[in-house]
C-alpha angles and dihedrals in degrees: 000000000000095000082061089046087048091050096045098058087032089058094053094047113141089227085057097042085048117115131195121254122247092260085048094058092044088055092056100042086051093051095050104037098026082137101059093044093049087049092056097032085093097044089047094046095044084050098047084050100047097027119017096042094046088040087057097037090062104042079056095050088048092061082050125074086233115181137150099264089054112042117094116272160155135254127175097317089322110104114202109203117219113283094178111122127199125279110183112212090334089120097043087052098044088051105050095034112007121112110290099022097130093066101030100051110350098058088045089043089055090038084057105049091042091053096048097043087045097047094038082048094059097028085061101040096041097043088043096058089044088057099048088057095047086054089067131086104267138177105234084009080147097057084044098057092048096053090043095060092035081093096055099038088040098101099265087245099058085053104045096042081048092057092039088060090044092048092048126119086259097030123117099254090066089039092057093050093050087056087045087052082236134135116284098209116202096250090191116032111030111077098237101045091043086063098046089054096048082045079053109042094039083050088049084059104032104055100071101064085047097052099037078054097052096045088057093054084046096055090047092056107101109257077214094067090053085049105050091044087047089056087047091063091255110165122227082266113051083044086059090043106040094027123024092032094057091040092055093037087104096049096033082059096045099048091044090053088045092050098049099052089045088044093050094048098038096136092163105064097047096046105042086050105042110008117194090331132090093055087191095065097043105131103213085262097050096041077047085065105044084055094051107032105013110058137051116264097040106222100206088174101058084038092058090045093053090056096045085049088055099047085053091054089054093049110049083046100051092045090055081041094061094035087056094054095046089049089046091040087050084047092052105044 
């Protein structure tokens, strides 16, 4: 009995109950893992310098009315000091609801989301379908494979200026067609045609990574599984449907999120074939750019608040993205 009594007030001791600070608790996790700290102390300085700093630096310049008239500078050996002041919210709300808005952010924003669904759409279906071929067994499937991936590992701006010759009023897209009697559009100059050749052009150079991707989550599905539906009288169909859908459904997830969020951002196609031209087919990051880097003056402000707002877009997205799979995973097992 008095061993119990002794365990009992032993068990509520304040030395026992006593917890180490939170000093206390660094000190120890440095002494016992010094060398993994040591090994991501790099990493995590390089990405403080080149993410965190900028990342900060711009959700600053977005509460300021930054331009460049304002911003501290230097000209010959006179040094002007910053003369912006702070503004609050005053961008954000200029830019979602301020006159003008709709041409200024909400035609860019649908622009946007219209661009990204259309080209991961056809990124996914394209590069599925090719995949689905390579996976076969083909004569010259090798050679195949190389040619189908020249347009992905071929630099963005080689592409792109290639596509811009060809898509010219003299370029051989719009000859082909005059031999064909058919319209000659204005690729680069009307509005609509301008948009169906950045959808092509990004899907030329999109397809490959999706495919190659797919292929690998092809080549990883049991034979076994294909076998044992096609003696159980499965069509084509209902293998693609009930087999090879549900094996590529991780990577499937995991390429389509990829591809949004590169879509969404893809600041190359539409510059180097366009510049700061052709205001009707300006992604937001690209629009963000012609603000910051392509006017005069250079409205760093509305620039920045166009990027937060962008970062904000991708991840709340990608937050309801993941939910959705996990609901869908939890349904399905």
């Amino acid at each position: 009995m008095s061993v119990a009594v002794q365990g009992a007030t032993g068990k509520g001791s304040p030395e026992r109950d006593q917890r180490p600070g939170l000093l206390e608790r660094l000190k120890r996790s440095y002494a016992k893992h010094w060398y993994a700290y040591a090994m991501i102390a790099p990493v995590v300085l390089v990405l403080g310098a080149l993410v965190l700093y900028p990342l900060v630096e711009g959700i600053w310049l977005t509460l300021t009315d930054a331009n460049s008239l304002n911003v501290a500078r230097k000209i010959g050996v006179n040094e002007i000091p910053a003369s912006y002041d702070f503004v609050g919210f005053r961008n954000y709300a200029d830019i979602l609801w301020g006159p003008g808005s709709y041409d200024r952010f909400w035609s860019h924003f649908v622009w946007t989301i219209a661009w990204t669904a259309i080209c991961v759409f056809l990124h996914y279906t394209i590069g599925l379908g090719l995949a689905l071929l390579l996976n076969k067994k083909l004569r010259g499937r090798a050679v195949y494979r190389m040619l189908l991936i020249l347009p992905w590992a071929v630099p963005t701006f080689v592409t792109v200026f290639s596509w811009r010759l060809m898509l010219s009023d003299g370029g051989v897209v719009n000859t082909v067609l005059s031999a064909l009697h058919l319209p000659e559009p204005g690729w680069l100059t009307d509005p609509w045609a301008q948009k169906v050749a950045a959808i092509t052009v990004n899907t030329w150079a999109g397809v490959p990574f999706m495919m190659i991707s797919l292929l690998g989550g092809l080549q990883s599905i049991p034979a076994e599984l294909y076998e044992a539906a096609e003696m159980d009288g499965a069509t084509p169909w209902q293998r693609f449907r009930y087999v090879t859908l549900p094996g590529l459904r991780t990577v499937s997830s995991t390429v389509v999120l990829l591809g949004v969020i590169w879509t969404f951002n893809q600041f190359n196609v539409i510059f180097l074939l366009f510049g700061t031209g052709a205001p009707d087919a300006q992604l937001l990051v690209t629009w963000a750019y012609r603000l910051g880097f392509g006017q005069i003056p250079r409205d760093y402000a509305q620039s920045a608040a166009y990027g937060v707002i962008l970062l904000s877009i991708l991840i709340v997205f990608t937050a309801f993205y993941r939910r959705w799979l996990a609901r869908n995973e939890q349904a399905n097992g």
